[in-house]
N, C-alpha and C positions, 0 to 999 in steps of 0.2 A: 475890439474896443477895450482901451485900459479902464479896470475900473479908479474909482475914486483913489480909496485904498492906495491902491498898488502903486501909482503912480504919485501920493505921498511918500511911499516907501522909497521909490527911485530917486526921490527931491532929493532927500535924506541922505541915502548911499552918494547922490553928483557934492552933497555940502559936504561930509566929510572926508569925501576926496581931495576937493577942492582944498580943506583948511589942511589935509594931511601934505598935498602935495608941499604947500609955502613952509608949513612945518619944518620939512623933515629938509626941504633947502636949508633952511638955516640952521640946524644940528649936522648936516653933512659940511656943511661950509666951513662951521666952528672946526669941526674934529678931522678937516682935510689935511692936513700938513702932518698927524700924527697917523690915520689910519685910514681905510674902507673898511664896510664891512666882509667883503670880499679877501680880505686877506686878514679881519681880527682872530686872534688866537685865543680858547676856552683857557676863562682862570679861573679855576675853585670849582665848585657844585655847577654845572652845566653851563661852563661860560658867564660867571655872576659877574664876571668883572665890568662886560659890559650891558649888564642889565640895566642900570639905571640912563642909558643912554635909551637902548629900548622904550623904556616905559615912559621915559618924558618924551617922545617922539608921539605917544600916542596920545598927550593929553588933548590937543586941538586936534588928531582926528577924528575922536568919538562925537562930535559935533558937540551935544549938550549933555555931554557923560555928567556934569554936576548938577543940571537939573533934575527934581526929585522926579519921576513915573510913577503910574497907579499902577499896582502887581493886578495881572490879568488874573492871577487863583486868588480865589476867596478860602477862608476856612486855615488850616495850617500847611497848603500849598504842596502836597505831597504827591496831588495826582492833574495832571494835563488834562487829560479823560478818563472821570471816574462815575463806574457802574454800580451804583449801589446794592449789593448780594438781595437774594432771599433771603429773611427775617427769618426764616422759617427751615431753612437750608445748614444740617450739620458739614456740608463741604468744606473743604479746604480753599481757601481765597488765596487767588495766584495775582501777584501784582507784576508789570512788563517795565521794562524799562524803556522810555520814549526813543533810545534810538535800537530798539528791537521792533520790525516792520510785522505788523498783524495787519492781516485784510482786511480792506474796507475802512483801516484807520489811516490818518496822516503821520507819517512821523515826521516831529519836527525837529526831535535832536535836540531841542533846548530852546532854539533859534528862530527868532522874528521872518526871516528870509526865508525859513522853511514852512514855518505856518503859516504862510500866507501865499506863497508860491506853488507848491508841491500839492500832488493829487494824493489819495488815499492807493493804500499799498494792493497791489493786484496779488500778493498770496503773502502768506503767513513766511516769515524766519524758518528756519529747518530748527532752530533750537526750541519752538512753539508744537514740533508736530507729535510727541508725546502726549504734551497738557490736550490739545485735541482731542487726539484719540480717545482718551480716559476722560473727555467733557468735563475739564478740571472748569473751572467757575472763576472767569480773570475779571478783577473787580476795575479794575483801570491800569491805562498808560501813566509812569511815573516824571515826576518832573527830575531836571536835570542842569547841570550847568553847560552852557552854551556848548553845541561840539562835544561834549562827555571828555575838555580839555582841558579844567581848573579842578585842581584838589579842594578848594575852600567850599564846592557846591553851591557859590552863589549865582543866582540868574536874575539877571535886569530888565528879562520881558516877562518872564511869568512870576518873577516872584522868587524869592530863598526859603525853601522848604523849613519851617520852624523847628527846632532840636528840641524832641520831647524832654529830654534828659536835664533844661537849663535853654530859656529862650534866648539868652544872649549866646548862646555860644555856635560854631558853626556848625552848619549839619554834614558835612565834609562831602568832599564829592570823586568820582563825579556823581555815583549813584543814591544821592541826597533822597530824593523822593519814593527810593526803597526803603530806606533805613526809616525816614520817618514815617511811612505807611504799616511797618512793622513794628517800631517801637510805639506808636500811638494805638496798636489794637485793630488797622485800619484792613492788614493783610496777615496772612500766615507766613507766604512763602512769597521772593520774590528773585524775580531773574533780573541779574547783573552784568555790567562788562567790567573787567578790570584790566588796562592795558599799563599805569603803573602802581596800582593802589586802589583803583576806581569802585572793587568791590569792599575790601579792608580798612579803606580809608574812613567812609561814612559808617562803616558799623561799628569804629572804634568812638567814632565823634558823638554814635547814638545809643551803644549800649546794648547790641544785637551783633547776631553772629554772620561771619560772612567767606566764603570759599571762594580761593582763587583758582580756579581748574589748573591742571595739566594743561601746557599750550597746545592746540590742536586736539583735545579729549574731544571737545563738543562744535560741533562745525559751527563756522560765525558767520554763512551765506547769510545774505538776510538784513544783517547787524552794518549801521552804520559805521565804517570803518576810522580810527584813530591811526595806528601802527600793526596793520592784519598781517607782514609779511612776518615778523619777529616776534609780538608783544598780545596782543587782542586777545581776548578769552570771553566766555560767557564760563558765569556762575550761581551759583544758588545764593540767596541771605535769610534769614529765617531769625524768628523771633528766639530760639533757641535751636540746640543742637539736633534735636528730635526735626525740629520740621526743615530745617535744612538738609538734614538726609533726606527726607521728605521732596524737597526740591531736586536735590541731586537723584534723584529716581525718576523724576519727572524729565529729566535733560538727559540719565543715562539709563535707559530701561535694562534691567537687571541689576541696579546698584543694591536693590534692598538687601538680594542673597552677597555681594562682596559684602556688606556693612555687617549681617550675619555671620558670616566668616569671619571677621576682622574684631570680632566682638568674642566670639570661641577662642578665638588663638591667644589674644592678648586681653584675659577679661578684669584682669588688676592692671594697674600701677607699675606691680614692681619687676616686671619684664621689661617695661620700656625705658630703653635708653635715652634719654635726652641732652642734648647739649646745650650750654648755657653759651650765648653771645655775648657779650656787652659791646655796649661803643659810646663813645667820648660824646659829649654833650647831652644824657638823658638823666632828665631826672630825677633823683634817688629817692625819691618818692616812689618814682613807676618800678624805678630799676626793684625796688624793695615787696610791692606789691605781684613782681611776677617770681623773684624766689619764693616771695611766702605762697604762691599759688602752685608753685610748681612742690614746695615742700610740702604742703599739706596735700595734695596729689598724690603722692609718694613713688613720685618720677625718681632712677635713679639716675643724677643729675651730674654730667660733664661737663667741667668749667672748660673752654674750647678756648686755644690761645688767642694773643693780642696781632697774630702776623693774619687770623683769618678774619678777624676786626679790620684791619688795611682794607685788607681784602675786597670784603663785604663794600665798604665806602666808596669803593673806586668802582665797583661792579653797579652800585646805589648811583653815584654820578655818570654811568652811562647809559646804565637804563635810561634815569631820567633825560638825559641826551638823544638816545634813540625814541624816547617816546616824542618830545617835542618836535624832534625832526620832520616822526610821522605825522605828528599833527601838522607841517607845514605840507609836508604832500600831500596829504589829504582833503587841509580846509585854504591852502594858501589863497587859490583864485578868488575866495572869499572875504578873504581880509577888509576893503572897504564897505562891505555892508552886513559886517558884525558887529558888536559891542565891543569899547574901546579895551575890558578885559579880556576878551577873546582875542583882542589884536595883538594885546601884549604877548599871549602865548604863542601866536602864530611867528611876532615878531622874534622872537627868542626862538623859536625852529629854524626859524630862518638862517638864524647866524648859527644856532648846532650843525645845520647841513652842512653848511658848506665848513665849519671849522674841524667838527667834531666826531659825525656822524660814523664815518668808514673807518675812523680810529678804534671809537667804543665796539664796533661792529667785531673787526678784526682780535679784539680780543675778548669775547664772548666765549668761544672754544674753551679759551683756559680756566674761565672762572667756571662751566660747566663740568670740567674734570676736577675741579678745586672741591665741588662740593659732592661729584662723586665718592672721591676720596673722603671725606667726611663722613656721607652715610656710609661706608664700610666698618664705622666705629660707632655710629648712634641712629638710631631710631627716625629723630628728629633731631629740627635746630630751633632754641628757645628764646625769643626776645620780647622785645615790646613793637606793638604794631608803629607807635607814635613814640616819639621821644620824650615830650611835653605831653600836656593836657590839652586838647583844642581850644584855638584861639578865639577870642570873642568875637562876636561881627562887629566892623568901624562905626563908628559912630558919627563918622562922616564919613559915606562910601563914595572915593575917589573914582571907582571903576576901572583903574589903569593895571590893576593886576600886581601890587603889592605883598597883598594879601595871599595870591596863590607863588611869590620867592617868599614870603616867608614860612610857608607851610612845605615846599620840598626840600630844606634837609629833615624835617621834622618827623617825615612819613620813611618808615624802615620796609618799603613795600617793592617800589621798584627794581632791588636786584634778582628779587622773586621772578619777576616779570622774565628779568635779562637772561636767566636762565632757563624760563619756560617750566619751572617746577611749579606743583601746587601749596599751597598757603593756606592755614584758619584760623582767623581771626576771631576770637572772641571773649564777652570780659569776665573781667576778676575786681574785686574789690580795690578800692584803693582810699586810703586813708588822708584827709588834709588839705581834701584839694576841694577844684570848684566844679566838680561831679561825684556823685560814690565810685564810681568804675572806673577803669581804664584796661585796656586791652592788650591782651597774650597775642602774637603771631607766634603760631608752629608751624615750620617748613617741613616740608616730606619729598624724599626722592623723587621721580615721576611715575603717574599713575597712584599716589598712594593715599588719595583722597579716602578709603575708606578706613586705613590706618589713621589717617591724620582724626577724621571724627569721631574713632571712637577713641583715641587719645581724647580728644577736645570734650567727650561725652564724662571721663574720669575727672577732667578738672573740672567742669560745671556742677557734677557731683559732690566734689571733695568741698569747694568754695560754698555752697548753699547753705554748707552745717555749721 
């Protein structure tokens, strides 16, 4: 027997079918003499050229994407399912990201069709069996944007995680309900995915630190997948540097003695080499807050030419091409019973696969020897996580997924991805703007997460004074 519920939900899923299918007749009719999707070619930043064909395709299929909903979290929406600690308990508070599977809970991923469909998990993530072991104290499942597929972090069935940092501004996603259960005081330590940004993105949008692993460091059986074969990672996010090590010991038992190592070997500044990126459209607000973070550091600092800026940008728009791709193999069968921003992202994989996908693939190899060659000369690689300041939330939220093209050229995260190196995000002062912080990414070789943090441990240092 269906229940009530459920079979509202299926109404739901046949009407936006329904308005999608007449939809998208009459956008494929218009655009037939000029193209299919089946043979359009990517122009600019992940095939933008035809994004706006995408996204007005979706506006009558989200059925009543403009009607307002009541956010299913109460409070500042941080947690799905949240376990209030012992009062009384000096532990460390581990918060889980909702598509990380813990026993006996549901994971819903973000999504309406999963919280209402899906059974609770018959065993724990393999990146969970540490915190076990050591009966770490998980205070709750975190909220998330739909699919862990939008950079902006916003979700239209539970609610948009609130940025401690400035309520109008976005909590960035996809792992929104980490950064804000960490910048509100709510967690210590929180486990992330980042497949192009997902962990760096919302730490920079919230003013907390965030570790992109080594691809394939920490096993992601478990872990709802985005892009697993290329891109996927779990990582740590922590209120600061300290307990994000903290986290990364809990996902890679024995990290404390490399972080002790890594902390003997290079315990100033003026050993590490760093390289200085820049790239065309950021800021000079930000551009000026990570010299001055990185000079008062006393990093010795290489300006790195403008041919590994190309570089970087083409590697940046394939990433973010291979990620969306995976998100279309991953969520596509699901496309009519998502939110009409989740379909914009699906829809936009859709056309990276078939335009994009095996090109950006194919040149992967070389951008991995590009930045080998780099570390041969520095330490690290020094940029801004974000180009701009996080963007506010609309004020009329359309739902069609705007909001997440305008936030990926923004994010300087996914050629990290593309290359499978690890990344740390975290902030530094910034002067003028409509937050105090904005945030430093430091690239490191692979495996060099504990180099990277206690780098990241000298600038949190250097900036406090």
């Amino acid at each position: 027997m269906i229940s009530k519920h459920r079979f509202s939900f299926q109404k739901r899923v046949a009407h936006r079918a329904a308005a999608g299918r007449a939809f998208l007749a009459v956008v494929l009719a218009k655009n037939a003499q000029t193209s299919s999707v089946a043979h359009m070619r990517p122009s600019g930043p992940a095939g933008f050229k035809w994004l706006p064909v995408a996204l007005a395709s979706l506006v009558l299929c989200g059925g009543c994407s403009f009607v307002p909903r009541p956010s299913k979290l109460s409070g500042n929406r941080a947690f799905i399912d949240y376990w209030p600690p012992n009062p009384n308990s000096q532990g460390l508070r581990l918060a889980v990201k909702d598509n990380i599977d813990m026993k006996g809970v549901i994971t819903t991923a973000g999504s309406e069709i999963f919280s209402t469909t899906h059974k609770p998990a018959k065993k724990d993530a393999a990146c969970l069996a540490i915190a076990r072991q050591r009966n770490v104290q998980i205070v709750g499942k975190t909220n998330l944007s739909e699919f862990a597929v939008s950079p902006s972090g916003m979700n239209e069935y539970f609610g948009t995680a609130v940025n401690p940092l400035r309520r109008r501004l976005i909590p960035g996603g996809s792992s929104a309900g980490n950064a804000v259960a960490l910048a509100s005081g709510m967690a210590d330590v929180a486990f992330g995915t980042d497949t192009a940004g997902s962990v760096r993105v919302p730490a920079a949008c919230c003013g907390i630190v965030g570790l992109k692993t080594t691809y394939g460091l920490i096993p992601i059986n478990g872990v709802y997948p985005v892009e697993p074969r290329h891109l996927d990672t779990v990582g740590p996010m922590g209120r600061d540097i300290d307990h994000t090590v903290q986290g990364m010991e809990l996902l890679q038992d024995g990290f404390d003695a490399k972080y002790a190592s890594a902390k003997a070997a290079k315990p100033t500044a003026q050993s590490i080499r760093v390289g200085r990126l820049k790239l065309k459209g950021t800021d000079p607000k930000i551009d000026q807050a990570i010299d001055d973070a990185l000079a008062k550091t006393g990093f010795q600092v290489v300006e790195l030419d403008e041919s590994l800026s190309e570089q970087f940008e083409q590697a940046k728009k394939d990433g973010d091409t291979v990620a969306s791709a995976g998100a279309w193999i991953s969520d596509g069968r699901f496309q009519l019973a998502v939110t009409a921003r989740t379909q914009s992202v699906l829809r936009l994989g859709e056309i990276n696969y078939t335009t994009g996908y095996r090109g950006a693939l194919a040149r992967r190899g070389a951008w991995q020897r590009t930045l080998g060659e780099v570390f041969k000369k520095v330490d690290f690689i020094a940029l801004p996580t974000l180009q701009k300041m996080p963007p506010d939330l609309p004020l009329l939220n359309l739902r069609i997924g705007i909001l997440e093209a305008e936030m990926l050229p923004l994010q300087n995260t996914a050629a990290v991805n593309f290359a499978g190196n690890p990344a740390l995000a975290l902030p530094v002062p910034v002067r003028g703007e409509k937050a105090p912080v904005t945030s430093l990414q430091l690239i490191g070789p692979p495996l060099a997460e504990a180099d990277l943090l206690n780098a990241g441990r000298l600038v949190e240092d250097a900036v406090k004074k």
